[in-house]
PDB file of N, H, CA, C and O in Angstrom:
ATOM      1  N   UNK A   1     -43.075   1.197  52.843  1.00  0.00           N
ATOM      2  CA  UNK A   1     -42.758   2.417  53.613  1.00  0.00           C
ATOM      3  C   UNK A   1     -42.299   3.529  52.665  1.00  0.00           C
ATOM      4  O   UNK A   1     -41.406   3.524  51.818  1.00  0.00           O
ATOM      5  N   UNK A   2     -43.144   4.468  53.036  1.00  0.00           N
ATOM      6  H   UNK A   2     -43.870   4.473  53.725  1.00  0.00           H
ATOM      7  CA  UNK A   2     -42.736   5.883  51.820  1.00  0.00           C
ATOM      8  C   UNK A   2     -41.843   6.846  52.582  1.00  0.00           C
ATOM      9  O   UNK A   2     -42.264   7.165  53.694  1.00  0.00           O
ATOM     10  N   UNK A   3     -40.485   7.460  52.120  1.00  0.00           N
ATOM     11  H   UNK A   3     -40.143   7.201  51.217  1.00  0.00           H
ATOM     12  CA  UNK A   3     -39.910   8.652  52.584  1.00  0.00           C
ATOM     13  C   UNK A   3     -40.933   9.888  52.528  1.00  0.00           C
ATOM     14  O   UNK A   3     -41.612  10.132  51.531  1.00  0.00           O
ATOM     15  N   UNK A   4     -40.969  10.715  53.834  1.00  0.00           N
ATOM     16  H   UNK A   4     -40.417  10.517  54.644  1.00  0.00           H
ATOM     17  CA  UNK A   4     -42.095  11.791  53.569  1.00  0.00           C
ATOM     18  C   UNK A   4     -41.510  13.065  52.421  1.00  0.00           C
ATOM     19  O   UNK A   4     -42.062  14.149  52.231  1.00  0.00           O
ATOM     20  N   UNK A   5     -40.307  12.584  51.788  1.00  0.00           N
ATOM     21  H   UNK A   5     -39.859  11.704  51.942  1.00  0.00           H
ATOM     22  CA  UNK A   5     -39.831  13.305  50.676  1.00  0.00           C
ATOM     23  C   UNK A   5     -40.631  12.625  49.414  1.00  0.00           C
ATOM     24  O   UNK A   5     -41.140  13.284  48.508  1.00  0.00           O
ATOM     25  N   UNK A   6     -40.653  11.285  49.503  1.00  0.00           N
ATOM     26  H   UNK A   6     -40.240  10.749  50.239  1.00  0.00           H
ATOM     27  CA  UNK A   6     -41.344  10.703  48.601  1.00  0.00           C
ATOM     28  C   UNK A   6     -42.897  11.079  48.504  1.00  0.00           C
ATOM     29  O   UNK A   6     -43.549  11.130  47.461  1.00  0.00           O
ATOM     30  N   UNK A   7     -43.290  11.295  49.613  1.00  0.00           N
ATOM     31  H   UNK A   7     -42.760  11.253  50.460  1.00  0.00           H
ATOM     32  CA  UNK A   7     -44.776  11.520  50.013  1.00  0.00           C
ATOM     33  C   UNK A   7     -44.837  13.226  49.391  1.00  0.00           C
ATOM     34  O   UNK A   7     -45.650  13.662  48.576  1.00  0.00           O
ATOM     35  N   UNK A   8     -44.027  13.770  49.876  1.00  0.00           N
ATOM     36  H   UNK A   8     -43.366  13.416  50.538  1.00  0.00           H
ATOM     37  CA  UNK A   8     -44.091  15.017  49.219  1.00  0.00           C
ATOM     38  C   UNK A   8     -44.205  15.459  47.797  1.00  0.00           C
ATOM     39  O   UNK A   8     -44.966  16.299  47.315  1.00  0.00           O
ATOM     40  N   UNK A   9     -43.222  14.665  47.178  1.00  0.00           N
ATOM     41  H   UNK A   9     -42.604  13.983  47.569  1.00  0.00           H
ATOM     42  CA  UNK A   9     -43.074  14.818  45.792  1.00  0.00           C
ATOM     43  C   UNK A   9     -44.936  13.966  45.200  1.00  0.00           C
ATOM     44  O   UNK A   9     -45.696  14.206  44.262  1.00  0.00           O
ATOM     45  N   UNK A  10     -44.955  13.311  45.959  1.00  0.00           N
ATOM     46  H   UNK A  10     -44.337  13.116  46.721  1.00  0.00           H
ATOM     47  CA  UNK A  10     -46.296  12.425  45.082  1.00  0.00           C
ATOM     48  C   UNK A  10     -47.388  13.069  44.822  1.00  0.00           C
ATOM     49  O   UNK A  10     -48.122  13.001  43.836  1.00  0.00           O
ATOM     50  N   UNK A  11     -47.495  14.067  46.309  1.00  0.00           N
ATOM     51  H   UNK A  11     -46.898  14.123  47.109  1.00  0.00           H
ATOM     52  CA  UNK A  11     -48.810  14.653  46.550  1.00  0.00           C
ATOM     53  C   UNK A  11     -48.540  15.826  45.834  1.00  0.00           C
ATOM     54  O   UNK A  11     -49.489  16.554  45.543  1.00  0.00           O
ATOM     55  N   UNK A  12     -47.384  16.132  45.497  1.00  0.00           N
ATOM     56  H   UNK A  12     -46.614  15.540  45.733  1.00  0.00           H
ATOM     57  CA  UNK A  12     -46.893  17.655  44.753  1.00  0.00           C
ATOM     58  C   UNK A  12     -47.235  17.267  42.975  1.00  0.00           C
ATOM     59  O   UNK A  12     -47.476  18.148  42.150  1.00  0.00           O
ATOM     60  N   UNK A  13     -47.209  16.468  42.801  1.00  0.00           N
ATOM     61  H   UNK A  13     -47.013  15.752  43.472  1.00  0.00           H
ATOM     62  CA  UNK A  13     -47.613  16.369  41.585  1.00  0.00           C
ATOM     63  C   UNK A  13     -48.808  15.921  41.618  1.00  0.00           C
ATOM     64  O   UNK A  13     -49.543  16.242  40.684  1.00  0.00           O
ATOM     65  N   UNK A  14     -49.198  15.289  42.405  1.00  0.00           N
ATOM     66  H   UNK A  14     -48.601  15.028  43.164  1.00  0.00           H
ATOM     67  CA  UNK A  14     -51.162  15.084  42.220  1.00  0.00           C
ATOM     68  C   UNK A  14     -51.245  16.142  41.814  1.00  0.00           C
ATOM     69  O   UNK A  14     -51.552  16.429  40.657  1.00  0.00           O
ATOM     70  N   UNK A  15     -50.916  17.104  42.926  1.00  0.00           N
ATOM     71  H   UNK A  15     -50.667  16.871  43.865  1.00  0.00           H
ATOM     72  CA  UNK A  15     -52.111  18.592  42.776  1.00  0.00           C
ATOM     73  C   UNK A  15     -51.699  19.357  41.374  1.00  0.00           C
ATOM     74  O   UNK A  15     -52.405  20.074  40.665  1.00  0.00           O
ATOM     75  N   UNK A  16     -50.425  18.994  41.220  1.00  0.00           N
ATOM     76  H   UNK A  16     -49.851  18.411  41.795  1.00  0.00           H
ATOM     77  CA  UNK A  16     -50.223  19.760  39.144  1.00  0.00           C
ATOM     78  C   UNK A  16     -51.210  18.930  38.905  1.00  0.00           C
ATOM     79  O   UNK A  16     -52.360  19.363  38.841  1.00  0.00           O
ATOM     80  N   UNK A  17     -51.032  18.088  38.797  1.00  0.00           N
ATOM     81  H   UNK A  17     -50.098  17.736  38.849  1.00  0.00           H
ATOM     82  CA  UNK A  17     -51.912  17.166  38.064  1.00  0.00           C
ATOM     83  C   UNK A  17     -53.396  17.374  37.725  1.00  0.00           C
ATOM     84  O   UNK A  17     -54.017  17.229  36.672  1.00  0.00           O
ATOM     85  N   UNK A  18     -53.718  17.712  38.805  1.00  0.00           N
ATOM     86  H   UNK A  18     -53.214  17.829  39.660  1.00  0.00           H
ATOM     87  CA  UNK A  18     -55.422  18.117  39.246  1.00  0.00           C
ATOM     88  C   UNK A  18     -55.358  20.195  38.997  1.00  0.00           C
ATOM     89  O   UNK A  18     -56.414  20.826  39.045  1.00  0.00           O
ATOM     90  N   UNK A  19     -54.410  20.698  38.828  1.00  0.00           N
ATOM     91  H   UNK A  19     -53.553  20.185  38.789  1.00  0.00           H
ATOM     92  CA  UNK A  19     -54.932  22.158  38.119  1.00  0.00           C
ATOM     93  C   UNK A  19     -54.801  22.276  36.776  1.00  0.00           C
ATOM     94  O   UNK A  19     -55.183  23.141  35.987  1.00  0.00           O
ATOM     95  N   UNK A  20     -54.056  21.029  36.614  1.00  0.00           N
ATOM     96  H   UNK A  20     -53.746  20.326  37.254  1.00  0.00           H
ATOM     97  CA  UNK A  20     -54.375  20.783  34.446  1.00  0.00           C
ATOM     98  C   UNK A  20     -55.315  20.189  34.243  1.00  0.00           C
ATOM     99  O   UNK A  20     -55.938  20.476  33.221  1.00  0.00           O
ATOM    100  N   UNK A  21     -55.735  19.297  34.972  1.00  0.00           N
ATOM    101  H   UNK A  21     -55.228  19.064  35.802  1.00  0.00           H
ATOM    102  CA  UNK A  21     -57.225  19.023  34.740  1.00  0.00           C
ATOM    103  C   UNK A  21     -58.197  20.495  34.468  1.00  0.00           C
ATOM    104  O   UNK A  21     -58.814  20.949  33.504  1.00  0.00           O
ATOM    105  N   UNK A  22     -57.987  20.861  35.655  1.00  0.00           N
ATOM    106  H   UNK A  22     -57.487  20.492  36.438  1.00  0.00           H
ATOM    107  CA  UNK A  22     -59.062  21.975  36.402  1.00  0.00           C
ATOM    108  C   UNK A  22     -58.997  23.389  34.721  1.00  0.00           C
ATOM    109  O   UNK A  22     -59.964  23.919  34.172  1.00  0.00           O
ATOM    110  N   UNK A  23     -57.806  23.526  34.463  1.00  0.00           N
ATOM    111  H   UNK A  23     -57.021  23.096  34.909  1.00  0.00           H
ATOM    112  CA  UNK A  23     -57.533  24.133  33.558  1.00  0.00           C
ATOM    113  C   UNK A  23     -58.026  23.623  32.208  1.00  0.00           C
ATOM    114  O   UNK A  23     -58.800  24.397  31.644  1.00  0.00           O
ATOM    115  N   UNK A  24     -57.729  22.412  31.524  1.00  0.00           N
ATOM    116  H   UNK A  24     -57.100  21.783  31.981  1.00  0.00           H
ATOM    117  CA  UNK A  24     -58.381  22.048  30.887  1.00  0.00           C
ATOM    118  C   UNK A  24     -60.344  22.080  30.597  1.00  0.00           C
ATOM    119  O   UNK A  24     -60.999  22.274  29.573  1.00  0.00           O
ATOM    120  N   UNK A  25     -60.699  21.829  31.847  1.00  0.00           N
ATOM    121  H   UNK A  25     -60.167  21.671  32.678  1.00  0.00           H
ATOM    122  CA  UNK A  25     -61.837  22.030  31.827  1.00  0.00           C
ATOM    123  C   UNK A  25     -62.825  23.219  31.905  1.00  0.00           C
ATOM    124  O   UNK A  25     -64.014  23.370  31.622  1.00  0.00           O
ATOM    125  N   UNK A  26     -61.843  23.999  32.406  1.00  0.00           N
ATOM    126  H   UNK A  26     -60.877  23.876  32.637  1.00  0.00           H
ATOM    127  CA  UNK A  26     -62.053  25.947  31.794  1.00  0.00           C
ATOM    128  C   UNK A  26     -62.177  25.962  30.852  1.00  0.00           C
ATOM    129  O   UNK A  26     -63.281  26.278  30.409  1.00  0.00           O
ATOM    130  N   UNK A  27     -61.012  25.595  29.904  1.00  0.00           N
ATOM    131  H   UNK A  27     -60.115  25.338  30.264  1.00  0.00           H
ATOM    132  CA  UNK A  27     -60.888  26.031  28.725  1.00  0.00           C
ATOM    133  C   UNK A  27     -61.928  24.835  27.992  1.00  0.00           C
ATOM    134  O   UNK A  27     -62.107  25.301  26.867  1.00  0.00           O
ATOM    135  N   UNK A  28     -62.407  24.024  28.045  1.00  0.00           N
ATOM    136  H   UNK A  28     -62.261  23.646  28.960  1.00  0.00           H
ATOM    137  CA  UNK A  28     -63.863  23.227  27.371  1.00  0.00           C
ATOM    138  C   UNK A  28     -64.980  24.149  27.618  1.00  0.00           C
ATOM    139  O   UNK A  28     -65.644  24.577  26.674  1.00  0.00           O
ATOM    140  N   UNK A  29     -65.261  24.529  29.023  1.00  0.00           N
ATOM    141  H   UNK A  29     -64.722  24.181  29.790  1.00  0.00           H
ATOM    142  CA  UNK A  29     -66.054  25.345  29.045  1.00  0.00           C
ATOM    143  C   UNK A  29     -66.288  26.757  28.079  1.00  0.00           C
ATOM    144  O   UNK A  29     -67.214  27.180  27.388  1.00  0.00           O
ATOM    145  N   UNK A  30     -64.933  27.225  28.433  1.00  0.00           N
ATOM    146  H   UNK A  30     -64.181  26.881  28.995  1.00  0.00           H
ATOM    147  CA  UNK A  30     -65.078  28.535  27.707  1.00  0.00           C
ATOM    148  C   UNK A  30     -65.257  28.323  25.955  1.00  0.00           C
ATOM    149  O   UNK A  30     -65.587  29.116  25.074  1.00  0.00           O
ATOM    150  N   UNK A  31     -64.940  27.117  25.933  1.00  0.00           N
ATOM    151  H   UNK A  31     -64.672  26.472  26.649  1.00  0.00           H
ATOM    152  CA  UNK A  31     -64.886  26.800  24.164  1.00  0.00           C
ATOM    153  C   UNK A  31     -66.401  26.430  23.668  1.00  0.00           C
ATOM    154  O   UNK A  31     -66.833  26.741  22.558  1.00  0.00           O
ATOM    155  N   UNK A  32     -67.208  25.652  24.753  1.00  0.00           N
ATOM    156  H   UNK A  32     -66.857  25.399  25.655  1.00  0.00           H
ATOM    157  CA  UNK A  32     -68.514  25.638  24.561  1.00  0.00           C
ATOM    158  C   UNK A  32     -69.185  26.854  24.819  1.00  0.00           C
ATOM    159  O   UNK A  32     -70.129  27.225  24.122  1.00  0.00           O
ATOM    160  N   UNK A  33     -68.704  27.567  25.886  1.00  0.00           N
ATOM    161  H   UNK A  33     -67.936  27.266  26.452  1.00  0.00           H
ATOM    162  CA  UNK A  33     -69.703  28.999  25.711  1.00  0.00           C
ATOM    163  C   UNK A  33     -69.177  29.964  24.263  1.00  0.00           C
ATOM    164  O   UNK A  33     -69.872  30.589  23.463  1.00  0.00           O
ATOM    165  N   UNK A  34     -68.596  29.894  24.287  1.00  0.00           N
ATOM    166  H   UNK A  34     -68.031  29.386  24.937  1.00  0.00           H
ATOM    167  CA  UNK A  34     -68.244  30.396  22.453  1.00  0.00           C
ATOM    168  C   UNK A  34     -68.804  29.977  21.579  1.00  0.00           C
ATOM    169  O   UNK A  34     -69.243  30.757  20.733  1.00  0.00           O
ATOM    170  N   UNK A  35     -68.968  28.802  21.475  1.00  0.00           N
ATOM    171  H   UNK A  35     -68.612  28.169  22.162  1.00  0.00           H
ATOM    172  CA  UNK A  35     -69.753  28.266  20.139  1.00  0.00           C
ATOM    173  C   UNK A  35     -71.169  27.966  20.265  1.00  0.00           C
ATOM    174  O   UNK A  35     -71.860  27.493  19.362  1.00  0.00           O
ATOM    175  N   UNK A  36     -71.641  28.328  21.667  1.00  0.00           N
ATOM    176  H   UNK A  36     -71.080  28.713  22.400  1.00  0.00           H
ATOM    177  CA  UNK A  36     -73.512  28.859  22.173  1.00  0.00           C
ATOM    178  C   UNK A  36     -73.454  30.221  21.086  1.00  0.00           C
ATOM    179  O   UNK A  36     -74.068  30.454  20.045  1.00  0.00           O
ATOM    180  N   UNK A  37     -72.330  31.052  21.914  1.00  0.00           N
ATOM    181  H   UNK A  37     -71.831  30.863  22.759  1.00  0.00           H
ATOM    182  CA  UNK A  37     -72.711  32.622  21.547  1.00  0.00           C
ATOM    183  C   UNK A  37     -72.466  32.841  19.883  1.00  0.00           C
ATOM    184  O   UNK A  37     -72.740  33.848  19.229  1.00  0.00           O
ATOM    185  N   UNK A  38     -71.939  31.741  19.470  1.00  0.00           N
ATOM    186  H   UNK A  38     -71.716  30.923  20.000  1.00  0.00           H
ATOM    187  CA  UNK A  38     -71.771  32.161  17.382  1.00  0.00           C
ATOM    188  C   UNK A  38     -73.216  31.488  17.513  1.00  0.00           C
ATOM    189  O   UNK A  38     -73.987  32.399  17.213  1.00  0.00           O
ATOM    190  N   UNK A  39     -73.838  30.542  17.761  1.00  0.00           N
ATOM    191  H   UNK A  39     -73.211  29.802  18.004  1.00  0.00           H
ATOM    192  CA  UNK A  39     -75.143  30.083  17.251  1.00  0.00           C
ATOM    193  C   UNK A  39     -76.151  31.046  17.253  1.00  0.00           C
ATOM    194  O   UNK A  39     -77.037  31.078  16.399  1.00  0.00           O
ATOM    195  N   UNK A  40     -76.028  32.008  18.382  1.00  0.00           N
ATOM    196  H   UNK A  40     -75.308  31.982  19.076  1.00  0.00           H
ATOM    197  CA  UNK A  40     -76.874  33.167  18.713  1.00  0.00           C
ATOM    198  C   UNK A  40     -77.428  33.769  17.544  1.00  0.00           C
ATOM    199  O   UNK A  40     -78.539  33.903  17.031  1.00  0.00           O
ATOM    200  N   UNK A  41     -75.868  34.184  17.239  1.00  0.00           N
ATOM    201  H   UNK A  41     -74.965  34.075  17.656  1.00  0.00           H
ATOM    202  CA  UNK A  41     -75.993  34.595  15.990  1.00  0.00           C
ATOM    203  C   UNK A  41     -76.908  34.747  14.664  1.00  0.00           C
ATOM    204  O   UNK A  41     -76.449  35.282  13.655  1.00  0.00           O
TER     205      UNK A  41
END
C-alpha cells in the first residue's frame, strides 16, 4: 500500500526524470546536427 504522498513524490520524479532524458537527447541531437554542418564544409 502506497501513501498518495508517496505516489506523488514517485511520479514527481519520474517526470524529472523523463525531461533529462528528453533534454539530453536535444542536446545529442543538436550535437549531431553540428558536426553534419562542419562536414558541409
Amino acid at each position: 500500500f502506497v501513501t498518495s504522498r508517496e505516489n506523488w513524490k514517485w511520479r514527481h520524479a519520474r517526470s524529472d526524470a523523463e525531461k533529462a532524458v528528453r533534454r539530453q537527447e536535444r542536446r545529442v541531437k543538436e550535437i549531431i546536427f553540428q558536426s553534419e554542418e562542419d562536414r558541409k564544409i
